[in-house]
N, C-alpha and C positions, 0 to 999 in steps of 0.2 A: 472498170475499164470498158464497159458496155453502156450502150445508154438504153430508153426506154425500150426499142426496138430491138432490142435484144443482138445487134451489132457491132461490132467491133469498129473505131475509128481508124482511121489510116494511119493514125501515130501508134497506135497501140498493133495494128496488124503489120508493120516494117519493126517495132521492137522486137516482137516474136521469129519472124522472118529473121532477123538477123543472130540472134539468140540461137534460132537452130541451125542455120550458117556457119556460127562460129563454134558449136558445140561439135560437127562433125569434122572441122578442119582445124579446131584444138585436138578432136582425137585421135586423128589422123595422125599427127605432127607427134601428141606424147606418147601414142601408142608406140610410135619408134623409141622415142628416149626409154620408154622402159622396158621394152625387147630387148635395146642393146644393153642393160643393166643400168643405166644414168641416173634414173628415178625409181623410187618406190610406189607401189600403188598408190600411197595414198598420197604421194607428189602428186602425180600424173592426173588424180582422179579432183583432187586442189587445183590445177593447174586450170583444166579443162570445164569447171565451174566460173573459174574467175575470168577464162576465155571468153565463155560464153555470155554474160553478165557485163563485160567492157563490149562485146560486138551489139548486143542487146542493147545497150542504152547509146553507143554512137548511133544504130538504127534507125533509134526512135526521135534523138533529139533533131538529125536530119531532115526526116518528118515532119516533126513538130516547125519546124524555122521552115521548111517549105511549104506548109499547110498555112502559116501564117502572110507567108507573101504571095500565095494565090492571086491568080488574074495578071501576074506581073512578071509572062516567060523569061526573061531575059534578068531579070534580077531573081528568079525563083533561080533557075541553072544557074547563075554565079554563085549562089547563097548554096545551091546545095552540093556544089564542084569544092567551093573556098570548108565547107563545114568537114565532109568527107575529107580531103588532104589534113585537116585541121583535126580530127580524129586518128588517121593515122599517121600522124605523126605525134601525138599523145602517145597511142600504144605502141609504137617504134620505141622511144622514147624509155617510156616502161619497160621495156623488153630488155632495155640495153641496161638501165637499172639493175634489173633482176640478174642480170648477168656480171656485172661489176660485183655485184655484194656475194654472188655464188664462187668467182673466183678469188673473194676476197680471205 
């Protein structure tokens, strides 16, 4: 993930960035669930891996699509407005999944 200069690239430092973003506000959100008994530790502690890991890779591929259209403001911001909505509404998506098949 580094190159010679011992560096991190900007795709690889908004993966992390996001990854830790979404590790504290999975915690946040399951710590409740399993305060009020909903989930088991080892839900909660699944839960907030697999949180972290979807915020991690929309992050980065964000990134990635707007490190590719550099030089080009106005198509960089559409690409990375269109990509983000386009991410959350994946894990919206998913959320409601997980939710279908728990009250299933």
């Amino acid at each position: 993930m580094s190159n010679n200069r011992d560096e991190l690239s900007s795709v690889s430092r908004a993966l992390i960035a996001g990854a830790l973003v979404g590790t504290t506000t999975s915690c946040i959100e399951q710590w409740r669930s399993y305060q009020n008994g909903e989930k088991s530790l080892n839900q909660t502690a699944a839960k907030v891996v697999s949180d972290a890991t979807k915020a991690g890779l929309v992050s980065g591929a964000v990134m990635a699509v707007a490190s590719a259209t550099a030089g080009r403001p106005l198509l960089t911001m559409l690409t990375v407005i269109s990509a983000g909505a386009a991410g959350l509404y994946l894990m919206d998506a998913m959320k409601n999944k997980e939710n279908d098949d728990e009250s299933a």
